[in-house]
C-alpha positions in Angstrom: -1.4 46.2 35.4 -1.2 45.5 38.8 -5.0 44.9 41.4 -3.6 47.9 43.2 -2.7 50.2 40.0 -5.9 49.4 38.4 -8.7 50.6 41.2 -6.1 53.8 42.2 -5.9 54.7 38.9 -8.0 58.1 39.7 -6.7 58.2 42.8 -3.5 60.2 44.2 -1.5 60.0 47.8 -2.7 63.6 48.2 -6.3 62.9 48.0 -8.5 62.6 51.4 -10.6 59.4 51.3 -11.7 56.0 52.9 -11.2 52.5 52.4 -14.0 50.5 53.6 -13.0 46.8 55.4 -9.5 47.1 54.1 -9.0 43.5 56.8 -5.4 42.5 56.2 -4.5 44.2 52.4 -5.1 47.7 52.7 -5.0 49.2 48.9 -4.2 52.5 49.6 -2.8 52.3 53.6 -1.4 55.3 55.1 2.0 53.5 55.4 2.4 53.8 51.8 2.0 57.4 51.9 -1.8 57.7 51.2 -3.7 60.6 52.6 -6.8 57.5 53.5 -8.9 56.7 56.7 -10.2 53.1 57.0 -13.4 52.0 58.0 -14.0 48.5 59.7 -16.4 46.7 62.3 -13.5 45.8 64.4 -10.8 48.2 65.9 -7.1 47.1 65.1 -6.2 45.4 67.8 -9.2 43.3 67.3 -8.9 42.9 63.6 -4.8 41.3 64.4 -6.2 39.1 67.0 -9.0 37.5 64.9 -6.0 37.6 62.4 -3.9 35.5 64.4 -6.7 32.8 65.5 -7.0 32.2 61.3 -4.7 29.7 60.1 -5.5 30.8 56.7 -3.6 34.3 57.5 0.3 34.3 57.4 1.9 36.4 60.1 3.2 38.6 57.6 -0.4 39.6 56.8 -1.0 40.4 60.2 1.1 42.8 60.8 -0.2 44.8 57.6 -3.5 45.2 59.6 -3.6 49.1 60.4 -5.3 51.0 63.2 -8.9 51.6 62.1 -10.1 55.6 61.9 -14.1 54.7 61.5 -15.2 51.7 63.8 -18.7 50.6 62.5 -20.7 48.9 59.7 -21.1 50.4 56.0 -23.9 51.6 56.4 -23.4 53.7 58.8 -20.8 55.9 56.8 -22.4 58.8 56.7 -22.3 59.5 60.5 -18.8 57.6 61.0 -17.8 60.6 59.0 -19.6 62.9 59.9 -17.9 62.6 63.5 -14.8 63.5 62.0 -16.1 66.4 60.3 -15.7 65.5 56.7 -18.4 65.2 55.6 -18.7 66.5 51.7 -14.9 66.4 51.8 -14.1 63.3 50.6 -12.1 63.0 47.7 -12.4 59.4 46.6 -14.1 56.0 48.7 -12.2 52.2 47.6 -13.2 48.9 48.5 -12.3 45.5 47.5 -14.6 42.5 48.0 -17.6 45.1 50.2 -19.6 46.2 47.7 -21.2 42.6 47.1 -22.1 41.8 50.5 -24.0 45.5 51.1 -28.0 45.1 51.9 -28.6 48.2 50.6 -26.5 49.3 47.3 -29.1 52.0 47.0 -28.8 53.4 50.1 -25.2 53.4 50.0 -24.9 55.2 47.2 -26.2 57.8 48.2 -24.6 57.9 51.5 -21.4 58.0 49.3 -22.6 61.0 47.2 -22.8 62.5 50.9 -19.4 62.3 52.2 -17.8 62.5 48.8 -17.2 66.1 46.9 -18.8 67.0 43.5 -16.8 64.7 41.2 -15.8 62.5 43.7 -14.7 59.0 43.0 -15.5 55.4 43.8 -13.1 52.6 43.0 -13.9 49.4 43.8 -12.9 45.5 43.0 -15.8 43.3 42.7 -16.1 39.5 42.2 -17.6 38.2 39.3 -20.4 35.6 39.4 -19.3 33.3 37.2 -16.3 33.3 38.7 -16.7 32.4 42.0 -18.7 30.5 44.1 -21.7 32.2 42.9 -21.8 30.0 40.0 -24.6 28.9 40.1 -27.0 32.4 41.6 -28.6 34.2 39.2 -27.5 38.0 38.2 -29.1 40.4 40.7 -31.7 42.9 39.2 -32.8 46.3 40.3 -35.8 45.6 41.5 -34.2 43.8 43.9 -32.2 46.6 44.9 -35.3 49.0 44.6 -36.7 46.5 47.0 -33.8 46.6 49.4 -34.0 50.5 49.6 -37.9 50.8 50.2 -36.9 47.8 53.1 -34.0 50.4 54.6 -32.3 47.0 54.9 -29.5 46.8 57.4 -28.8 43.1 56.9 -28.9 40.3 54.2 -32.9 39.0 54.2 -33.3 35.5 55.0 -34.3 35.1 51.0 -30.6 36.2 50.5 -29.0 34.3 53.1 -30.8 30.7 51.8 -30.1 31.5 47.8 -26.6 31.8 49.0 -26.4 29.0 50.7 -28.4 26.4 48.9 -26.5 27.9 45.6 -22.9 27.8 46.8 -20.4 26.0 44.0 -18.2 23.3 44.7 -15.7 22.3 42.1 -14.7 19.1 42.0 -11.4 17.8 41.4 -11.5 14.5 41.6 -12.4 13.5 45.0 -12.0 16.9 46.4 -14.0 19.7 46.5 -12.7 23.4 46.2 -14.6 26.5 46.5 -12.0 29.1 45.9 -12.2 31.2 43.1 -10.9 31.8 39.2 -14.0 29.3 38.0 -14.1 31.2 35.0 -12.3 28.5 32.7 -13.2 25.3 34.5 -15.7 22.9 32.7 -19.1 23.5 34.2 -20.0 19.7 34.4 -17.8 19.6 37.7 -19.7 22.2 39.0 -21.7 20.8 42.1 -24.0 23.2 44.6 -24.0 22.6 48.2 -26.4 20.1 49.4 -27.9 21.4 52.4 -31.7 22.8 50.9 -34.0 21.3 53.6 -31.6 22.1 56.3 -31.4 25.8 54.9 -35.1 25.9 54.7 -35.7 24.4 57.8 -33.4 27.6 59.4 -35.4 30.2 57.3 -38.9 28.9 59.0 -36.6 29.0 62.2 -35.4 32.7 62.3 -39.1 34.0 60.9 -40.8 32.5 63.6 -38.0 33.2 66.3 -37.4 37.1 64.6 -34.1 36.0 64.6 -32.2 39.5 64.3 -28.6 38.1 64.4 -26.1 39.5 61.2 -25.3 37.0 58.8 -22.6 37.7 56.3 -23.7 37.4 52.4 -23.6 38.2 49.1 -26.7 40.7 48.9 -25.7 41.1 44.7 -24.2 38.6 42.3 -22.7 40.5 39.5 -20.9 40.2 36.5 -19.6 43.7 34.6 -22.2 43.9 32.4 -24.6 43.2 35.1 -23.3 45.8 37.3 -22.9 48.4 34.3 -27.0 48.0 33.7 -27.7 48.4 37.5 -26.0 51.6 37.6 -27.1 53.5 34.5 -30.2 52.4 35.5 -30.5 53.7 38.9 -28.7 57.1 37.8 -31.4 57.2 35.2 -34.2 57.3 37.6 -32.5 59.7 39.8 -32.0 57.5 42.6 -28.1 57.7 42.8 -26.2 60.5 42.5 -23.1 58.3 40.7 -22.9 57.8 36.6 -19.9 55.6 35.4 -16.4 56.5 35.0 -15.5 52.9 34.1 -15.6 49.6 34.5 -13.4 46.7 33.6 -13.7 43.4 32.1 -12.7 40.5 34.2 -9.6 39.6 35.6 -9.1 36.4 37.1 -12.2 36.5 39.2 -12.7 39.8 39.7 -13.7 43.3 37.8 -12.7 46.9 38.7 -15.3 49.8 38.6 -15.2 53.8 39.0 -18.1 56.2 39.5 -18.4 60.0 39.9 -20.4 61.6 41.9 -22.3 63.8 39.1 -25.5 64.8 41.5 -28.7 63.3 40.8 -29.9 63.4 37.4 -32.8 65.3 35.9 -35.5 64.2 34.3 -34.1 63.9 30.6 -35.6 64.9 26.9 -37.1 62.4 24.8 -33.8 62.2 22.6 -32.0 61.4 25.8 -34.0 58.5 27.1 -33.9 57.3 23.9 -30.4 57.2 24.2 -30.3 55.2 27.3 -32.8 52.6 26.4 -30.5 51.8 22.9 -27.5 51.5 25.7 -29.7 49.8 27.6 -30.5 47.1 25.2 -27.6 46.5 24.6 -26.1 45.9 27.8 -29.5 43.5 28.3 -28.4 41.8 25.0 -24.9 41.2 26.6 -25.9 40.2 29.7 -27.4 37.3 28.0 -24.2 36.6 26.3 -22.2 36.7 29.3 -24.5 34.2 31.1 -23.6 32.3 27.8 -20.1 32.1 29.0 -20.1 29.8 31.6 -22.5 26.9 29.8 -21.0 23.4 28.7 -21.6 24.5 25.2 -19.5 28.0 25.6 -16.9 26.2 27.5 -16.8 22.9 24.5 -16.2 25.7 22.2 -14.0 27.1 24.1 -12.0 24.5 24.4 -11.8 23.2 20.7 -10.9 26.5 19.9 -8.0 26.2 22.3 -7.3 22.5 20.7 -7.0 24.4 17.2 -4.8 27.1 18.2 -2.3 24.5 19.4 -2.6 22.4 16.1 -2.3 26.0 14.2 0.9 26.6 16.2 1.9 23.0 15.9 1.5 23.3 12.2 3.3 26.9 11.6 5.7 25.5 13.6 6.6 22.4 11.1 5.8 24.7 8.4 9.2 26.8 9.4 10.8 23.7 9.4 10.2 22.6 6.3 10.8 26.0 5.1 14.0 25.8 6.7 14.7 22.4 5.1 13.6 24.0 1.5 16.2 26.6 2.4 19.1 24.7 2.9 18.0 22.4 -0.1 17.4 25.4 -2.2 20.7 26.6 -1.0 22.6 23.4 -2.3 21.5 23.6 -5.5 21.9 26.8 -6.3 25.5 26.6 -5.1 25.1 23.3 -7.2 23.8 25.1 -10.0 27.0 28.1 -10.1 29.6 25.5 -9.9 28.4 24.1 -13.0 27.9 27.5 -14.6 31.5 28.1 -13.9 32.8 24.4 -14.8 31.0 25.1 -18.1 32.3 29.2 -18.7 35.7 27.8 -17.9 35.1 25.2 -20.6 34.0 27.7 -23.3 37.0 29.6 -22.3 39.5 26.5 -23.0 37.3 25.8 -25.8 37.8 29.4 -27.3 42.0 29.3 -26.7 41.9 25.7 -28.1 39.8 26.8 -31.6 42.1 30.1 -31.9 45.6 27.6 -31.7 44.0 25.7 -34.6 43.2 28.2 -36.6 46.8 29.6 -36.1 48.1 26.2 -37.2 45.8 26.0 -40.1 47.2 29.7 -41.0 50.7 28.7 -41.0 49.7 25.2 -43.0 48.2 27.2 -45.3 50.9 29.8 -45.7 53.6 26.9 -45.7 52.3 25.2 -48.5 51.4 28.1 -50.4 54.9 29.4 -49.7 58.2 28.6 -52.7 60.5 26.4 -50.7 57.2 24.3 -50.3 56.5 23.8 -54.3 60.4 23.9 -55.5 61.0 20.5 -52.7 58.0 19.2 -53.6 60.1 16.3 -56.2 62.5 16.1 -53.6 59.9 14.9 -50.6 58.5 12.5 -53.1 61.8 10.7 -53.7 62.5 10.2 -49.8 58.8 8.9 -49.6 59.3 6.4 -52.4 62.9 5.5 -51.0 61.2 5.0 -47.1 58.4 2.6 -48.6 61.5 0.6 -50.7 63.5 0.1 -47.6 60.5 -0.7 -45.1 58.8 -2.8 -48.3 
C-alpha cells in the first residue's frame, strides 16, 4: 500500500479537515479533490520561493506547493481555526513528519480534540528512531511530555536542541558520511554521532545566559511504534488527552503510520480496568525493550546470518530440483528401458508359444505316421534301399 493510502485510510474527499506543514507533498491537497485546509508558518508564495532557493527541491515539487488556509505555528491551531469558524467541526487532522518536532504533544492533543468532532481522526506519518538520524537518542518518555505541558512549551528546550545535536547519526560509507534515512538494516558499527559536544555545550551556556528566545527546529520526541503506542495509552489513561488509538503501524522504510479518535477524556476506570491497562502496559514496556534490541550489532549479526541461511536454503532447494529433475529423466530412461525389455521378452514367449505348438503338431503327425499301415507294410522295403545306399556308398 501506497504512504498516501495508508494515513487516508479513514479519511474520505468529502470530509472537512487540515493538513498541518503539508511543504511541497500535500497528502490530501485540494487539487486532488480533498475537502482539506493546510496549515503552515509561511504563506504560499513564500513557501515556493524558499522552494526555489533549495537545490534539493525539483521544480516539479514547487509547483505542488498550495496556497496556505491557516498561516501560523502548530500550536496555535486552535485559534487558526477558530478564525474560520470551525472550530468542533473538523472531521479528521493529517500530518507527515510534524508530530516529532512539536514541544508540546500534550498540549496539542488536546488542541486537536478541540477543533476535531466527537470521533474525529488523526492520521499521521512519523519517523522511527532507529531509523533515522536519531539513532543514537534514547526513546522519549512521558514524563518528558508531562514536563513539556506543565512548561506550556512553545519551542524545543535547549536540553532538546543539544541531545539532538550532540546525538545526530552519521553513516559511513566508506569515506562518506550520509545522514538520510532507512538506517533500519545498516550495521550499527558504521554508525558515527556528530562530533560537535563542547561546541553544543558551549551554545547552551550561551542562550541561558543571553535568554536566547530564537526558534530552533528539533525533534522534541524520538519514537518508535511501540514507543509511541505506550505514550498514548498512557496519557489517555490519566485523562490528559482526549485521543485513544485507532491504529498504528509497524515500520515502513523509516517511517510508521498512526490513527487516533477523539473519544473525550477518559474517566477514572474500575479496578478490573486498570488492571487491564497495566497487563497492556507491560507488555508494550517488554517490547519496547525488544525493539531497542533491534538495532544492536548482536540483533543485526543475527540478522544477517539469518539472511546468509536463507540464501544457502534457496541455494540448496534450488539444486535439490535439479537433481530431482536429473532423477526424473534418469528414472524416465529406465523405465522406458525397463518396457522395452518387457515387450522384447512377451514377444519372445509369444514366438516361443507358436514355435512349441508347430512341434507338437509335427510330433502328432510322426506319431500318427508311423503308427499308420502304409508305415509298417514298407517297413522291409525302406530297409532294402537303406542296405543297398550303404553298399553303393561303402
Amino acid at each position: 500500500m501506497a504512504r498516501e493510502d495508508e494515513v487516508l485510510k479513514h479519511i474520505t474527499k468529502d470530509m472537512l479537515g487540515v493538513e498541518i506543514g503539508p511543504w511541497h507533498s500535500p497528502l490530501a491537497p485540494k487539487s486532488a479533490g480533498y475537502h482539506c485546509l493546510s496549515l503552515d508558518v509561511l504563506d504560499g508564495p513564500a513557501l515556493r520561493e524558499r522552494a526555489r532557493a533549495d537545490p534539493n527541491v525539483p521544480d516539479s515539487w514547487v509547483e505542488r506547493i498550495e496556497d496556505v488556509d491557516l498561516v501560523g505555528p502548530a500550536n496555535l491551531l486552535l485559534d487558526l481555526v477558530a478564525e474560520k469558524g470551525l472550530v468542533g467541526k473538523l472531521d479528521y487532522l493529517v500530518s507527515s513528519h510534524n508530530f516529532e518536532h512539536i514541544p508540546d504533544p500534550i498540549g496539542f492533543f488536546q488542541t486537536c480534540g478541540k477543533v476535531l468532532k466527537p470521533e474525529g481522526v488523526i492520521s499521521m506519518a512519523i519517523p522511527d528512531r532507529r531509523g533515522s538520524f536519531d539513532f543514537f537518542r534514547p526513546f522519549t518518555t512521558l514524563a518528558s511530555w508531562i514536563q513539556a505541558h506543565q512548561e506550556k512549551r512553545i519551542r524545543p528546550s535547549y536540553a532538546q536542541v543539544f541531545e539532538m545535536n550532540t546525538t545526530i547519526a552519521f553513516y559511513r560509507r566508506g569515506d562518506d558520511l550520509d545522514t538520510g534515512m532507512d538506517y533500519l538494516n545498516e550495521n550499527p558499527a558504521n554508525f558515527d554521532p556528530h562530533r560537535r559536544l563542547r561546541s553544543e555545550y558551549t551554545e547552551w551556556m550561551r542562550k541561558i545566559e543571553t535568554q536566547d528566545d530564537n526558534y530552533l527546529d528539533t525533534h522534541c520526541s524520538s519514537l518508535t511504534p511501540t514507543v509511541f503506542k505506550l505514550l498514548v495509552s498512557d496519557a489517555y489513561f490519566l485523562g490528559l488527552i482526549p485521543f485513544d488509538i485507532l491504529e498504528v503501524s509497524e515500520t515502513y522504510w523509516a517511517e510508521f503510520y498512526v490513527h487516533l479518535k477523539n473519544r473525550g477524556y477518559a474517566e477514572p476506570v474500575s479496578d478490573n480496568e486498570a488492571t487491564r491497562h497495566y497487563e497492556t502496559r507491560a507488555r508494550l514496556l517488554q517490547e519496547v525493550v525488544n525493539e531497542a534490541g533491534t538495532t544492536s550489532q548482536a540483533s543485526f549479526n543475527l540478522r544477517r546470518e539469518s539472511a546468509e541461511l536463507q540464501q544457502a536454503n534457496a541455494a540448496l532447494k534450488e539444486e535439490l530440483k535439479r537433481l530431482a529433475a536429473e532423477n526424473k529423466v534418469e528414472s524416465a530412461i529406465k523405465s522406458s528401458l525397463i518396457e522395452e525389455l518387457e515387450r522384447e521378452v512377451a514377444e519372445s514367449k509369444v514366438k516361443s508359444e507358436i514355435l512349441k505348438g508347430q512341434i507338437d503338431s509335427l510330433q502328432q503327425r510322426v506319431a500318427m505316421l508311423e503308427a499308420s499301415t502304409s508305415w509298417r507294410i514298407t517297413a522291409p522295403l525302406r530297409r532294402l534301399v537303406s542296405y543297398s545306399r550303404s553298399m553303393i556308398t561303402g
